[in-house]
C-alpha positions in Angstrom: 61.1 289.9 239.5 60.4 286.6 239.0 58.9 284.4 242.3 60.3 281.2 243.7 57.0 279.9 244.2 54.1 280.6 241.6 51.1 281.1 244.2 47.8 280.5 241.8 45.4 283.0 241.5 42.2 283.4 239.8 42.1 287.1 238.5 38.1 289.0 238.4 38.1 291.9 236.5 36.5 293.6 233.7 37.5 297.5 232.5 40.6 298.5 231.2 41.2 299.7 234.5 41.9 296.3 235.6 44.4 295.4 232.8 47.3 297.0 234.4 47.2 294.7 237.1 46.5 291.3 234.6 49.6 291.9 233.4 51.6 292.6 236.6 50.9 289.9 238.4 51.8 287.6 235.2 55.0 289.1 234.7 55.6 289.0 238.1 55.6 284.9 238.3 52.0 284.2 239.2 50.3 281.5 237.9 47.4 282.7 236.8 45.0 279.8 236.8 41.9 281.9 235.4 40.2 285.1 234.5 36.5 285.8 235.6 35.1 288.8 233.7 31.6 290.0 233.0 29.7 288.5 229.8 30.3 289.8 226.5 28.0 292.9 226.1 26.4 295.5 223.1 29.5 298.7 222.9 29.7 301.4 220.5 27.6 303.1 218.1 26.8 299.8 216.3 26.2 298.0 219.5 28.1 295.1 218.8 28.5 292.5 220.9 32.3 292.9 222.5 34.5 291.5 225.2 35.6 293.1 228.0 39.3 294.5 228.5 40.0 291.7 230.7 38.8 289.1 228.5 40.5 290.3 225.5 43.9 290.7 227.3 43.4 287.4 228.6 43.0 286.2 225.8 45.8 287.1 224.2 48.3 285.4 226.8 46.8 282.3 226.5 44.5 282.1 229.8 41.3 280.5 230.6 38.1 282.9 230.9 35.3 282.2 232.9 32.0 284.6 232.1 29.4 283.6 235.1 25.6 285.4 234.5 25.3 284.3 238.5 28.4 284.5 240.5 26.0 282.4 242.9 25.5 279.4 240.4 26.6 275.9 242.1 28.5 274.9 238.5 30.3 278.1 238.4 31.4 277.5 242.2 32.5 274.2 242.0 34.5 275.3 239.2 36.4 277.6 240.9 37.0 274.9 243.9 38.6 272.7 241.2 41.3 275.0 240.7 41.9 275.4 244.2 43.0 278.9 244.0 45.8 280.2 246.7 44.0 283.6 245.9 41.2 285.5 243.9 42.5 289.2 243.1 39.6 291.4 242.1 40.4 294.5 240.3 36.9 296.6 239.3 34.7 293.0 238.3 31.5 295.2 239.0 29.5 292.4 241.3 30.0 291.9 245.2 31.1 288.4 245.8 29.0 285.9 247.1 30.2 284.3 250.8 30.1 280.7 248.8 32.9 282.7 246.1 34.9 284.6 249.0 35.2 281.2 251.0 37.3 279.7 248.1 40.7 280.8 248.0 43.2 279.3 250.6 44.6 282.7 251.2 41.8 285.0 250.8 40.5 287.5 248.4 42.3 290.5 247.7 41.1 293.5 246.4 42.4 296.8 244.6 40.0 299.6 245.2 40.4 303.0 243.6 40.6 304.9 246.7 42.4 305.6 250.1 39.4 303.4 252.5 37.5 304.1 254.0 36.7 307.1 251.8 34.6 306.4 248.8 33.8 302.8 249.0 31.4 301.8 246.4 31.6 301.9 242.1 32.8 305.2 241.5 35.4 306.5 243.5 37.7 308.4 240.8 34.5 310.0 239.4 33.8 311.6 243.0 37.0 312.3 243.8 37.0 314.7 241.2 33.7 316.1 241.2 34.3 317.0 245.1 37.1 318.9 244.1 39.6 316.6 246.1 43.3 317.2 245.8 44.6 313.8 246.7 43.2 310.3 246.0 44.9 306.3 245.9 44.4 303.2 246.0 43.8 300.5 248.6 44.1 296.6 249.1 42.2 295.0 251.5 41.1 291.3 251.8 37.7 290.8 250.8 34.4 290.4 253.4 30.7 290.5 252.7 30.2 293.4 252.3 31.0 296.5 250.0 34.9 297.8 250.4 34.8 297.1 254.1 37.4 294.5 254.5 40.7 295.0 256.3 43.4 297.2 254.3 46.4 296.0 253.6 48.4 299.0 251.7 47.5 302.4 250.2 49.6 304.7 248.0 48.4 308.1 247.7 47.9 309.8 244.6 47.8 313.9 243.8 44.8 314.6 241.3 46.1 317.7 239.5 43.6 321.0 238.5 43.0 319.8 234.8 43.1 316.1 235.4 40.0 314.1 234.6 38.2 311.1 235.4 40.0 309.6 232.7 43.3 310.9 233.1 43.0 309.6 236.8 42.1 306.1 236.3 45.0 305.4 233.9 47.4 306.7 236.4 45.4 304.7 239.2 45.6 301.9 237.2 49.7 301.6 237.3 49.8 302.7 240.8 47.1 299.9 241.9 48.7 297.2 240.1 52.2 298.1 241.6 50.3 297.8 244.3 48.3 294.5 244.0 51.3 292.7 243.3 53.0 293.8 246.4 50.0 293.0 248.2 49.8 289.5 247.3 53.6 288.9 247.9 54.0 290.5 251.2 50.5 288.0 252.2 52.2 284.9 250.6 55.2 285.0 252.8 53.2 286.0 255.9 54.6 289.7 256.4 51.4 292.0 256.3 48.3 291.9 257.9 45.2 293.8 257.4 44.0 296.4 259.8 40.4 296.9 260.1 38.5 300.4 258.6 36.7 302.9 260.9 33.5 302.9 259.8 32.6 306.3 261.0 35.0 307.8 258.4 33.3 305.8 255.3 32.0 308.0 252.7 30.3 306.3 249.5 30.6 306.8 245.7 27.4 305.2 244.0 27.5 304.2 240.7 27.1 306.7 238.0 23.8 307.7 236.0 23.1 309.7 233.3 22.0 312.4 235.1 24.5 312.9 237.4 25.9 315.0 234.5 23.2 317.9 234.6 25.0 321.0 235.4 23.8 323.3 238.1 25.0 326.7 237.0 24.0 328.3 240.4 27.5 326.0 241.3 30.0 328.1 241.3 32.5 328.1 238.2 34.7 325.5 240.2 32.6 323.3 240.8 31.2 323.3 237.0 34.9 322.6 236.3 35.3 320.0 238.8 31.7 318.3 237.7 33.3 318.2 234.1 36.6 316.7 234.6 35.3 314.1 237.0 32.8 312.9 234.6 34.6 312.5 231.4 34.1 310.6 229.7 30.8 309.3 230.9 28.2 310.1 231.4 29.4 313.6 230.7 28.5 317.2 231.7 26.0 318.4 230.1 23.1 321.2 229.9 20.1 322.0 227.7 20.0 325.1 225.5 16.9 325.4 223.1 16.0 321.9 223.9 19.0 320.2 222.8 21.7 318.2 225.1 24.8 320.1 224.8 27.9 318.2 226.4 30.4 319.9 228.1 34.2 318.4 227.5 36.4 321.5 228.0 36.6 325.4 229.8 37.6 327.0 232.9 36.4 329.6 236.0 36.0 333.6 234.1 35.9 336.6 235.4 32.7 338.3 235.3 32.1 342.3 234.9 29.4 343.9 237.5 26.8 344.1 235.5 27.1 341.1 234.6 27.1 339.2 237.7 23.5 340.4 238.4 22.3 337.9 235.8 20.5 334.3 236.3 22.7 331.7 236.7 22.7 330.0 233.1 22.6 333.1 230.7 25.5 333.4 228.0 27.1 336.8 229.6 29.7 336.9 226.4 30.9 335.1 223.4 33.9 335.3 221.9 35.7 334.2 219.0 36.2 331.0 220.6 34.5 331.0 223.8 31.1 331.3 225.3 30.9 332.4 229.0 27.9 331.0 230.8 27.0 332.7 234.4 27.6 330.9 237.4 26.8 331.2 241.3 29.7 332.9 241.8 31.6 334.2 238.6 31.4 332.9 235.3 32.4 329.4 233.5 34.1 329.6 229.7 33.3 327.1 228.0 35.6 326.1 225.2 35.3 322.8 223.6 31.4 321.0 223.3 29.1 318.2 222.0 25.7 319.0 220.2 23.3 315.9 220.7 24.0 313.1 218.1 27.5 315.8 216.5 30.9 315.2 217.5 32.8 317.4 219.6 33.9 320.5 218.4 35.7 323.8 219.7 33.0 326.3 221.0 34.3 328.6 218.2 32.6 326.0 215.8 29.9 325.9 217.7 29.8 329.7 217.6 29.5 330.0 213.7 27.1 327.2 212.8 24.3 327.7 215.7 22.9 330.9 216.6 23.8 331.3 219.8 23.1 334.8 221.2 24.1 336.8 224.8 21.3 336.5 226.8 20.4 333.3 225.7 19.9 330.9 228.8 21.2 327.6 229.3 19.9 324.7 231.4 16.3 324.9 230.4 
């Protein structure tokens, strides 16, 4: 629905994760005075230079983009004064604003954070959601302070995170809840009828960013957690092991059953293959693995995998 009064609001954002909520708050009436995204940056195999999500999207509705190196630069500031901003609505921009940006906007900044605060503040909240096996997530608004995703909350809508859902899966359906979400946010503030109430601190957990190796399997995990560490890092960085010295990626499979006999071996060691399945020992059971990635291939079924690598029983993975 269309507003009465077009508050202006300078958007940050830069993932497709923050598109959702571009779009919403245009179509909802907003004037969206600008777009602050990160610089243009090397994606892809041929690492050509793109832009981001945000930027392209902006782009294509006509709006002005703004691609600050140093969110603290005085030319880059004084910009944003110019526009006089009513608010700034950040939606994953991947910096922490400066106090000399958060002073700006006559209303405040207002942020949409991929979690139910103060659980999983920091840059990866869907990924650990996931990998902790969680059954519920959200998202949150809160208005903006110095410091990392401890601002007063304004609203939160839970979300259930289903057994095969992963990190990707999540985010898109995050994505459309948060930008719902945003929107009402910055409505219900305009017209003076919500206020934010201020996070316990003892409850804050903390999902740093993600690196490479945060993928590494532990097989003496149990099966679930195998599973979980898959789904919540898809698509990066990945799950992955080593078997003969090459990265294997793992992108699909589920918890097995294990005979007795089995279940004495080191966790790591291919217990079974099958046709189209190779089942990898665990702390507790057994993990099938059913769809892979051979360093530098593309993915493939394990049943590929099977035919043009000789894998064996017995054979260990992880080392």
């Amino acid at each position: 629905m269309k507003r009465d009064r077009a508050e202006k609001i300078i958007f940050m954002g830069t993932p497709r994760f923050a598109v959702p909520s571009l779009i919403a708050l245009i179509e909802a009436g907003y004037d969206l005075a600008a777009v602050v995204t990160r610089p243009d940056k090397p994606r892809g195999r041929g690492l050509s230079t793109l832009p981001s999500p945000v930027k392209e999207a902006a782009i294509e509705r006509g709006i002005r983009v703004l691609e600050p190196r140093d969110m603290r630069d005085e030319s880059f500031t004084n910009e944003l004064r110019s526009i006089a901003p009513d608010f700034i609505a950040v939606v994953a921009y991947g910096k922490i604003l400066p106090p000399s940006v958060l002073g700006i906007p006559f209303r405040g900044c207002v942020n949409l954070h991929a979690s139910i605060l103060p659980r999983y503040r920091g840059a990866a909240p869907i990924n650990r959601a996931i990998v902790n096996g969680d059954k519920e997530t959200g998202v949150s608004t809160m208005l903006m302070d110095a410091g990392m995703d401890t601002g007063p909350v304004l609203l939160t809508e839970r979300v259930a995170i289903g057994d095969d859902d992963t990190a990707e899966d999540l985010a898109g359906t995050l994505s459309t809840t948060g930008a719902r979400l945003l929107t009402e946010t910055i409505g219900l503030l305009a017209e003076g009828r919500i206020t934010g109430t201020p996070q316990d601190d003892r409850a804050a957990t903390y999902a740093p960013t993600l690196k490479k190796e945060d993928g590494r399997i532990d097989w003496a995990r149990s099966a679930t957690e195998v599973k979980n560490l898959m789904r919540g890092l898809y698509p990066w960085p990945g799950a992955y092991t080593v078997w003969k010295g090459m990265v294997l990626k793992i992108h699909s499979g589920n918890p097995a059953g294990i005979s007795s006999s089995d279940n004495q071996a080191m966790p790591g060691t291919v217990v079974d293959i099958t046709g189209d399945s190779i089942i990898v020992k665990c702390g507790d059971s057994a993990f099938e693995i059913t769809g892979l990635q051979p360093e530098n291939r593309k993915k493939m079924g394990a049943g590929d995998f099977i035919k043009g690598y000789k894998i064996t029983k017995g054979d260990v993975f992880g080392r």
